[in-house]
N, CA, C and O atoms as CSV, one atom per row, in Angstrom:
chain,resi,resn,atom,element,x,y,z
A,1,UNK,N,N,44.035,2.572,-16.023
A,1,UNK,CA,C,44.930,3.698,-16.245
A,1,UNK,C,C,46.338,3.177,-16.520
A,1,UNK,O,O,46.633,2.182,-15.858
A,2,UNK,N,N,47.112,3.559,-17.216
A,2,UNK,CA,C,48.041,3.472,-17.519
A,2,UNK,C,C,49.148,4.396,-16.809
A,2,UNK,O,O,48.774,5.536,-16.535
A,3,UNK,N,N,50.423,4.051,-16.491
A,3,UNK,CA,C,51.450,4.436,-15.773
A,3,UNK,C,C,52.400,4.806,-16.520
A,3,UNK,O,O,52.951,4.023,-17.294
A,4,UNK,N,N,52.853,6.509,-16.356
A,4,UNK,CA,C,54.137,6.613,-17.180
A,4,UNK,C,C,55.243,7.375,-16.018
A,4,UNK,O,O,54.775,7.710,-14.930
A,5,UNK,N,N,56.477,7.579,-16.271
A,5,UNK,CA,C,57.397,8.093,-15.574
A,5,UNK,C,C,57.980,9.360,-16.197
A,5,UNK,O,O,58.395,9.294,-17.354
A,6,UNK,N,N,58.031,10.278,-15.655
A,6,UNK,CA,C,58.317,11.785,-16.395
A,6,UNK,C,C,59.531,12.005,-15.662
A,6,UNK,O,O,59.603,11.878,-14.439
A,7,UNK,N,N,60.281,12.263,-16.246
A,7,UNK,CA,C,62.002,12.831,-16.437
A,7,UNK,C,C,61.929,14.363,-16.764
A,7,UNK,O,O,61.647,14.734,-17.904
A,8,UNK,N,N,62.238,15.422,-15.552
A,8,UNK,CA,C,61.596,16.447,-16.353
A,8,UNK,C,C,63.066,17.084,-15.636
A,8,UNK,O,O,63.554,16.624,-14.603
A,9,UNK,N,N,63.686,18.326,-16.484
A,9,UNK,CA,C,64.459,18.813,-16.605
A,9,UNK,C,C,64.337,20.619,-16.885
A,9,UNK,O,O,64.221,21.108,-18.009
A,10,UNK,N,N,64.415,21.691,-15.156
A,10,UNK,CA,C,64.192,22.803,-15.499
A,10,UNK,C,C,64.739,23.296,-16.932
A,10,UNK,O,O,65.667,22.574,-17.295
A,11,UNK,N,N,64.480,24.157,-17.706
A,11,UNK,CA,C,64.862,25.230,-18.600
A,11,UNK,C,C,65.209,26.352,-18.101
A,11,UNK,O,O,64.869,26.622,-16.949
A,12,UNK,N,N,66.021,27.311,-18.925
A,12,UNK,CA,C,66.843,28.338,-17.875
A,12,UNK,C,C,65.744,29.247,-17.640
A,12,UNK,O,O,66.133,30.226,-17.003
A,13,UNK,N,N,64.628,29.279,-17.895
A,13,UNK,CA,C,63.057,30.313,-17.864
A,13,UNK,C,C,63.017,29.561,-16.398
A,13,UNK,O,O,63.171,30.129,-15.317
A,14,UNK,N,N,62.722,27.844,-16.647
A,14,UNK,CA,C,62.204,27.248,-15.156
A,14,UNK,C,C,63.124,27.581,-14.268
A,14,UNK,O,O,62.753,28.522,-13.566
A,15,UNK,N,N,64.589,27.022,-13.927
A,15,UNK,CA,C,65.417,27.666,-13.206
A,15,UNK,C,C,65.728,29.243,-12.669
A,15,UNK,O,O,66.432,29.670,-11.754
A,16,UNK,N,N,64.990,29.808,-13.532
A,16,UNK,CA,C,65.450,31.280,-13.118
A,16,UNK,C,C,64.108,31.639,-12.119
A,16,UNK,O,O,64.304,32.635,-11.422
A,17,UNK,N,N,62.767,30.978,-11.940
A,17,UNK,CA,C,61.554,31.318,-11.687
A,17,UNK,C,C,61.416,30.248,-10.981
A,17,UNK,O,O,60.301,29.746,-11.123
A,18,UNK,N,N,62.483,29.397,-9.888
A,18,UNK,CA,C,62.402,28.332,-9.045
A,18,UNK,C,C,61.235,28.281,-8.513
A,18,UNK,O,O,60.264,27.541,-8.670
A,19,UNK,N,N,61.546,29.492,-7.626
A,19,UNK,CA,C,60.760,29.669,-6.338
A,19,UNK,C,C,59.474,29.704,-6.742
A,19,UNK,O,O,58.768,29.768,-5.735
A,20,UNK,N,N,58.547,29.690,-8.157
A,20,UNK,CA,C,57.021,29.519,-7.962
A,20,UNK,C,C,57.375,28.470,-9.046
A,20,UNK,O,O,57.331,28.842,-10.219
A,21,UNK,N,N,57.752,27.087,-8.738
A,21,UNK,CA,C,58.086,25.441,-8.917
A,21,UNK,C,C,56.732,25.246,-8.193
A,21,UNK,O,O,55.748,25.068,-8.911
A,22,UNK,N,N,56.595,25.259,-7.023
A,22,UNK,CA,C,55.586,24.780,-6.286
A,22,UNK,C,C,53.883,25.107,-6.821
A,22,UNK,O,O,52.900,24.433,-6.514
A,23,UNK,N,N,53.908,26.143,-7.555
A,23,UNK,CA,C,52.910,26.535,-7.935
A,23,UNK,C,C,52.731,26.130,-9.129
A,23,UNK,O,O,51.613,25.925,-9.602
A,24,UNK,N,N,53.574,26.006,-9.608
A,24,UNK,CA,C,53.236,25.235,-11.430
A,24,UNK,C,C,53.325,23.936,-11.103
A,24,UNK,O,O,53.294,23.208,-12.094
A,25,UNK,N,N,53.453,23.219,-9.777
A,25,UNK,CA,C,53.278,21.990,-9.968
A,25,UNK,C,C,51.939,21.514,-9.776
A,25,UNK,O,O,51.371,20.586,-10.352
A,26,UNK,N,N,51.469,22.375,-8.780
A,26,UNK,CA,C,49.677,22.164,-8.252
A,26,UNK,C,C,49.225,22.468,-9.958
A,26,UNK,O,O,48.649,21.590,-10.601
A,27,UNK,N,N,49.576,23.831,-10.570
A,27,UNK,CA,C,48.814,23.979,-11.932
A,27,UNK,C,C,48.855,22.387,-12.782
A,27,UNK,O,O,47.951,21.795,-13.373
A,28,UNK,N,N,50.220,22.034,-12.564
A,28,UNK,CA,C,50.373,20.678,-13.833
A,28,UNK,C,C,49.272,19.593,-12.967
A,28,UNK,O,O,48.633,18.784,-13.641
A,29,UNK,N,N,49.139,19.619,-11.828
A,29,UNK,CA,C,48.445,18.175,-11.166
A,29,UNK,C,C,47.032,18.891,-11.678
A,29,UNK,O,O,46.442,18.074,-12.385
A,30,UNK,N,N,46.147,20.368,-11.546
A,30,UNK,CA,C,45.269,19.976,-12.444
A,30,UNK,C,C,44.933,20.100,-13.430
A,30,UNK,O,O,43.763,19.786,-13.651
A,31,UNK,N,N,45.663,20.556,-14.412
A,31,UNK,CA,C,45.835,20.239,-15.604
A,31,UNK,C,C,45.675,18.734,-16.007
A,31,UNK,O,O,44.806,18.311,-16.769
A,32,UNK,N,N,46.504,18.090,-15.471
A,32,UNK,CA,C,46.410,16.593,-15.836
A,32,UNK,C,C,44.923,15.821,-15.480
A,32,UNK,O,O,44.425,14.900,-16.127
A,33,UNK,N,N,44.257,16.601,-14.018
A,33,UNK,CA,C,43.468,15.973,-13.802
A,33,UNK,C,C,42.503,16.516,-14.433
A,33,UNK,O,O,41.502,15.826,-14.243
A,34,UNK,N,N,42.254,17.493,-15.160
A,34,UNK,CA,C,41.131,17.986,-16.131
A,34,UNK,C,C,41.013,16.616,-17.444
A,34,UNK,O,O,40.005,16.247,-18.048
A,35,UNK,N,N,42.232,16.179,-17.541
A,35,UNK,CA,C,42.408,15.350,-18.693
A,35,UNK,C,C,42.373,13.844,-18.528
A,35,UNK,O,O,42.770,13.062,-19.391
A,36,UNK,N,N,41.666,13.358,-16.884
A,36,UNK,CA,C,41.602,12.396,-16.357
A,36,UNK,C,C,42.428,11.432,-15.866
A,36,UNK,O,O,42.218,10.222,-15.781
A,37,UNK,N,N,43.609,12.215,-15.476
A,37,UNK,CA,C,45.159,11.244,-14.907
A,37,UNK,C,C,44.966,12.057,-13.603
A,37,UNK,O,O,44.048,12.658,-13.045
A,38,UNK,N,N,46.355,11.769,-13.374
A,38,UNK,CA,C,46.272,12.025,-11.960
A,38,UNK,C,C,48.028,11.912,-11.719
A,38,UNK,O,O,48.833,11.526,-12.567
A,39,UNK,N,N,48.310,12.326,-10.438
A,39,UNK,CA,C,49.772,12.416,-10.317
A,39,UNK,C,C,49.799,11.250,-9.163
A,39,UNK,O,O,48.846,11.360,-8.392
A,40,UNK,N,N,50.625,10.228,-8.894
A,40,UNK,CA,C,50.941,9.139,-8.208
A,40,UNK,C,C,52.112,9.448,-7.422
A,40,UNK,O,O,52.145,8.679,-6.461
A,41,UNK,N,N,52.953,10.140,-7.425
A,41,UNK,CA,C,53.994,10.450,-6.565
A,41,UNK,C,C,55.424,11.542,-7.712
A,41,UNK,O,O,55.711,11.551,-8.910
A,42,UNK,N,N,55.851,12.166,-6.685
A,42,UNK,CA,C,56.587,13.392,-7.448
A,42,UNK,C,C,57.842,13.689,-6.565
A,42,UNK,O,O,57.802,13.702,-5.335
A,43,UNK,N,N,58.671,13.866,-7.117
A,43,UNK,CA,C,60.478,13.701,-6.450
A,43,UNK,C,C,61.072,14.615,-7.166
A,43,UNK,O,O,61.202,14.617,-8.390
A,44,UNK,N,N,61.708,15.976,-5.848
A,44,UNK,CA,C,62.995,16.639,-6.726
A,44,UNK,C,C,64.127,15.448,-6.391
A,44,UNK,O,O,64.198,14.611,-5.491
A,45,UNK,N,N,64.833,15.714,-7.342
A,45,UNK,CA,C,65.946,14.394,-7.655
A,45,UNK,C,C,67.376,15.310,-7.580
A,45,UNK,O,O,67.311,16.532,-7.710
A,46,UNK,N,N,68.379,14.773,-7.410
A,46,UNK,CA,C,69.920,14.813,-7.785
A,46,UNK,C,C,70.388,14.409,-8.755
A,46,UNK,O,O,70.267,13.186,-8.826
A,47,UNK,N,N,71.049,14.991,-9.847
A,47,UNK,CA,C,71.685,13.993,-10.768
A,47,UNK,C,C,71.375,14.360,-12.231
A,47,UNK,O,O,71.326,15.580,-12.385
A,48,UNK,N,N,71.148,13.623,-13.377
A,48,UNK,CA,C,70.409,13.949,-14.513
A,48,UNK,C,C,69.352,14.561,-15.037
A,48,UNK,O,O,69.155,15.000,-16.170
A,49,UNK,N,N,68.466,14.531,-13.744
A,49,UNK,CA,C,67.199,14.782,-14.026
A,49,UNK,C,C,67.300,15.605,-12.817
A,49,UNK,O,O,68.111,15.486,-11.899
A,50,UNK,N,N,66.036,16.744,-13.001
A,50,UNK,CA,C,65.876,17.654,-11.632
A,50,UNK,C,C,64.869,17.298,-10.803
A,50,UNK,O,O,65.023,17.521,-9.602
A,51,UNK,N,N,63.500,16.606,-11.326
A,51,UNK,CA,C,62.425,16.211,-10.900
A,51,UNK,C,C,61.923,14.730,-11.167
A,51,UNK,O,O,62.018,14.728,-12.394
A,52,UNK,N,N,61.573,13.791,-10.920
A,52,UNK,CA,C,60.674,12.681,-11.299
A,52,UNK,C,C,59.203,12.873,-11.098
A,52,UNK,O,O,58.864,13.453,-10.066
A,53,UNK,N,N,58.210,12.439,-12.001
A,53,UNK,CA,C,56.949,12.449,-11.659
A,53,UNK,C,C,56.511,10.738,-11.852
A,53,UNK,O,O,57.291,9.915,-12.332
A,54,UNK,N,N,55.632,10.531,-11.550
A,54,UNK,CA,C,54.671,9.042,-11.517
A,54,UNK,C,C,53.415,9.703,-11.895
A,54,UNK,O,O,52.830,10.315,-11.001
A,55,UNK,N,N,52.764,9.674,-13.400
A,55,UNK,CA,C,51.905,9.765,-13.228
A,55,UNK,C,C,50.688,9.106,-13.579
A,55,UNK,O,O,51.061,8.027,-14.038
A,56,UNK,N,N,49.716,9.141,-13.610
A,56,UNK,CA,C,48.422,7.865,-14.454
A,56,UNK,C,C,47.761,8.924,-15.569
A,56,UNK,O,O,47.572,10.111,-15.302
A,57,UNK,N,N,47.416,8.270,-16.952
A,57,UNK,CA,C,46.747,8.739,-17.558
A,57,UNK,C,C,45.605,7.871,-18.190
A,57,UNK,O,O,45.775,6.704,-17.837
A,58,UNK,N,N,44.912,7.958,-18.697
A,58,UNK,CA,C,44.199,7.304,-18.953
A,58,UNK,C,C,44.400,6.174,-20.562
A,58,UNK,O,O,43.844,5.133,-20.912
A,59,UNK,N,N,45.204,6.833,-21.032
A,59,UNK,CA,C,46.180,6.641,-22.625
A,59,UNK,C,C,47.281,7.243,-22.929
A,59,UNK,O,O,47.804,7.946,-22.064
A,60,UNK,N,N,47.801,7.134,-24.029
A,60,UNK,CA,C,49.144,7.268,-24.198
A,60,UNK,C,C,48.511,8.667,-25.018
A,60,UNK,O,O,48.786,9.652,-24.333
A,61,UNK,N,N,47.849,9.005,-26.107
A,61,UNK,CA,C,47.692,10.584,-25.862
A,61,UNK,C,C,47.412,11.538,-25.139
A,61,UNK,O,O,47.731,12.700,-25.387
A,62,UNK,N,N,46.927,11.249,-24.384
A,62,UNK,CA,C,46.419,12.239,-23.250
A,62,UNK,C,C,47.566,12.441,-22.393
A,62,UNK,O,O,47.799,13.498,-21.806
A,63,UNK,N,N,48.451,11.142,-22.323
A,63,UNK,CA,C,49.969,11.319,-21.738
A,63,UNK,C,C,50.941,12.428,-22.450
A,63,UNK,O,O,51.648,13.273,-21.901
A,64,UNK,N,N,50.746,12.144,-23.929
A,64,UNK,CA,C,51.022,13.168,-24.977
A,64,UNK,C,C,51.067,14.397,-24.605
A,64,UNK,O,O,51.918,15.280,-24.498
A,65,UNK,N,N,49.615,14.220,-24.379
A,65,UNK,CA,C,49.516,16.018,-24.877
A,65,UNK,C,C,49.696,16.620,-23.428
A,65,UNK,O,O,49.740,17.848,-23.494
A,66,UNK,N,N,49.805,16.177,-22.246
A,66,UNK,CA,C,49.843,16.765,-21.040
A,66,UNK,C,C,51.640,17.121,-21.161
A,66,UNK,O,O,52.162,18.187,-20.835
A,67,UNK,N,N,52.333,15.933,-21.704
A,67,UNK,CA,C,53.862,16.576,-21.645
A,67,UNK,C,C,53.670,17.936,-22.966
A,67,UNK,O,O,54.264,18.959,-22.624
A,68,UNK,N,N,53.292,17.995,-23.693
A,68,UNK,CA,C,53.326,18.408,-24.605
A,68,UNK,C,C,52.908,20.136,-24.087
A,68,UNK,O,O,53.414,21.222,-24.371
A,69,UNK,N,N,51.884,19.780,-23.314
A,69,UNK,CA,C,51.319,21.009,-22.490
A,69,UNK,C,C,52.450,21.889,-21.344
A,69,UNK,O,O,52.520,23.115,-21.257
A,70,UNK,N,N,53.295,20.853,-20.509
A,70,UNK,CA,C,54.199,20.916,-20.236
A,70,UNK,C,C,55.362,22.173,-20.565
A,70,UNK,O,O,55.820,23.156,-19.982
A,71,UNK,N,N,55.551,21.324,-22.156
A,71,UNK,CA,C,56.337,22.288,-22.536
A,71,UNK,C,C,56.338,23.222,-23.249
A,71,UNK,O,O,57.297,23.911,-23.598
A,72,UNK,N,N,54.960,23.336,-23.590
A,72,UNK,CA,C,54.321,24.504,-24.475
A,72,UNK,C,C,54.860,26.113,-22.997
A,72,UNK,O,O,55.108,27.282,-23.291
A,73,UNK,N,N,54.860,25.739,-22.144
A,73,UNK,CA,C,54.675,26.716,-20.879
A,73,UNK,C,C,56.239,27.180,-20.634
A,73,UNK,O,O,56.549,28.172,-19.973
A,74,UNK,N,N,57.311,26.155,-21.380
A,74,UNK,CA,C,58.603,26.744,-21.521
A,74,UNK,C,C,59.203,26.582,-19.961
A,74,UNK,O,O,59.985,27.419,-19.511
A,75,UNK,N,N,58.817,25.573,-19.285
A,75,UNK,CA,C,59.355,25.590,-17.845
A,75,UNK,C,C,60.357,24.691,-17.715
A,75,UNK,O,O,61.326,24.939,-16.998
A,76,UNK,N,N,60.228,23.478,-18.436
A,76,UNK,CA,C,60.243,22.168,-18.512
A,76,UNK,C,C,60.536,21.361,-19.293
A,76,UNK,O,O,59.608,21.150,-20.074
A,77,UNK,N,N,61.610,20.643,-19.523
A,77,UNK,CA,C,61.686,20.007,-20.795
A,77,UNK,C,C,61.405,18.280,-20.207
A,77,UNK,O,O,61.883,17.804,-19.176
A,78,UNK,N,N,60.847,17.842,-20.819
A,78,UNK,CA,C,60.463,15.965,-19.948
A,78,UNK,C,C,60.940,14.842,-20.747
A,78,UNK,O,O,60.729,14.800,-21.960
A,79,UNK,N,N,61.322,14.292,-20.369
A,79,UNK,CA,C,61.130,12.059,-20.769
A,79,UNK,C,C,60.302,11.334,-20.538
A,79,UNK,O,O,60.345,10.618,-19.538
A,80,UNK,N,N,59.227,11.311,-21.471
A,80,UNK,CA,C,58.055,10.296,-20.635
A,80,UNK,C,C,58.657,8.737,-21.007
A,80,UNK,O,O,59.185,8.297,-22.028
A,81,UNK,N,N,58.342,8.147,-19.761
A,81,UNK,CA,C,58.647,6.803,-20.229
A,81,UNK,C,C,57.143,5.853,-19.873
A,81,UNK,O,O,56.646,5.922,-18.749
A,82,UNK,N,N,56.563,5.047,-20.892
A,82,UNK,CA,C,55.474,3.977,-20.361
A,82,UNK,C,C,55.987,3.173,-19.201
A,82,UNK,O,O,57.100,2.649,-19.258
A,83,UNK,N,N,55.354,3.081,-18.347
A,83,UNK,CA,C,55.433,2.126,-17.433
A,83,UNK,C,C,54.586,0.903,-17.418
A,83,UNK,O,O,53.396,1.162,-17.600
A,84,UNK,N,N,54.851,-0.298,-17.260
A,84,UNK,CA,C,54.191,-1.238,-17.039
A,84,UNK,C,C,54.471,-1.819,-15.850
A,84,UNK,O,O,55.627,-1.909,-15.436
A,85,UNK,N,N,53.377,-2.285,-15.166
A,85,UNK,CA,C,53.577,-2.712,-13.705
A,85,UNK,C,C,53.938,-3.938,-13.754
A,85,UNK,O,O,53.908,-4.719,-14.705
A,86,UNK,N,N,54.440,-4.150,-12.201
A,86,UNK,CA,C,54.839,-6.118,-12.387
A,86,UNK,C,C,54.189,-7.143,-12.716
A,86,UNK,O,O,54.689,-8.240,-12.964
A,87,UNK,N,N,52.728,-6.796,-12.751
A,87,UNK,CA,C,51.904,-7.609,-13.028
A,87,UNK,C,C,52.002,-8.490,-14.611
A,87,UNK,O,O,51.995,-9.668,-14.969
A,88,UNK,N,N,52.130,-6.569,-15.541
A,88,UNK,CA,C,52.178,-7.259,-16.847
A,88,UNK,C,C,53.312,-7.452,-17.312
A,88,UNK,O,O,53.258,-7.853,-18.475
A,89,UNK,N,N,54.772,-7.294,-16.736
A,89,UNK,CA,C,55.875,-7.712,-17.164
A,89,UNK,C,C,55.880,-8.969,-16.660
A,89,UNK,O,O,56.781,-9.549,-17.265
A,90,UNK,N,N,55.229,-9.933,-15.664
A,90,UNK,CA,C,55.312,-11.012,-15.647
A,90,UNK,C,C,54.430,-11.536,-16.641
A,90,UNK,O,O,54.990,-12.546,-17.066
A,91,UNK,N,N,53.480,-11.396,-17.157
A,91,UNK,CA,C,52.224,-11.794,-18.302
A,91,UNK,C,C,53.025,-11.364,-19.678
A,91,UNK,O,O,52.691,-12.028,-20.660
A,92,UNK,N,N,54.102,-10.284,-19.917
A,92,UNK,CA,C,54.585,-10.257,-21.273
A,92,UNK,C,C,55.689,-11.331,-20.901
A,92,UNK,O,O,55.788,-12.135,-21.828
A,93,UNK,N,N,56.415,-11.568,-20.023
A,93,UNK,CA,C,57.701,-12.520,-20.042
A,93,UNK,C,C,56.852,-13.874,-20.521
A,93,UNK,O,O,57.275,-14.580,-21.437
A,94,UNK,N,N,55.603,-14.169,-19.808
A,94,UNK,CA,C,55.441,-15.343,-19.579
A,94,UNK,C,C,54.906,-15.765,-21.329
A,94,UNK,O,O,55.102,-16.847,-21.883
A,95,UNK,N,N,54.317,-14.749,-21.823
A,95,UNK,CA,C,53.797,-15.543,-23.266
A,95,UNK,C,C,54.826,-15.576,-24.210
A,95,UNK,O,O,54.687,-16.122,-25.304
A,96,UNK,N,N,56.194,-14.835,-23.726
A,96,UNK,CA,C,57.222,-15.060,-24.678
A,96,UNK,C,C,57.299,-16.866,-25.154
A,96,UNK,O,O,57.877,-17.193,-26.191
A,97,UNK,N,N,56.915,-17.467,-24.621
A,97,UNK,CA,C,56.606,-19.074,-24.815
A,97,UNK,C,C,58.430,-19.962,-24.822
A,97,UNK,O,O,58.521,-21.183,-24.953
């Protein structure tokens, strides 16, 4: 599975409809898991961003289309970022040769 980091940012629809946050988040965890990812850890945040997610997908479309799903729902606007673990940032540093 592959690891990405979601940067997600209410919309004034999401902000105005806080209080069922909690409930569209269980919807997004299975949503995602219909599509074979899974959620790894999830943070309301301070600052730039309102929320962080960690999540696993199985590929980078399926990562796609789950943000994509996201914001089809108008709650949410996101940053997915790929993650690579330490493992393979030591294995890409190291074949830099």
């Amino acid at each position: 599975m592959t690891t990405y980091v979601m940067l997600l940012n209410w919309t004034e629809q999401g902000v105005k409809n806080v209080r069922d946050s909690p409930k569209r988040l269980d919807l997004a965890r299975n949503v995602l898991g219909e599509m074979g990812g899974s959620f790894k850890h999830f943070f309301l945040t301070m600052g730039d961003y309102d929320m962080v997610a960690i999540v696993e997908a199985p590929d980078d479309a399926v990562a796609a289309r789950f943000a994509l799903t996201l914001g089809m729902a108008g709650n949410v606007r996101s940053t997915t970022l790929k993650a690579f673990p330490e493992a393979a940032y030591r294995e890409l540093i190291a074949s830099l040769g």
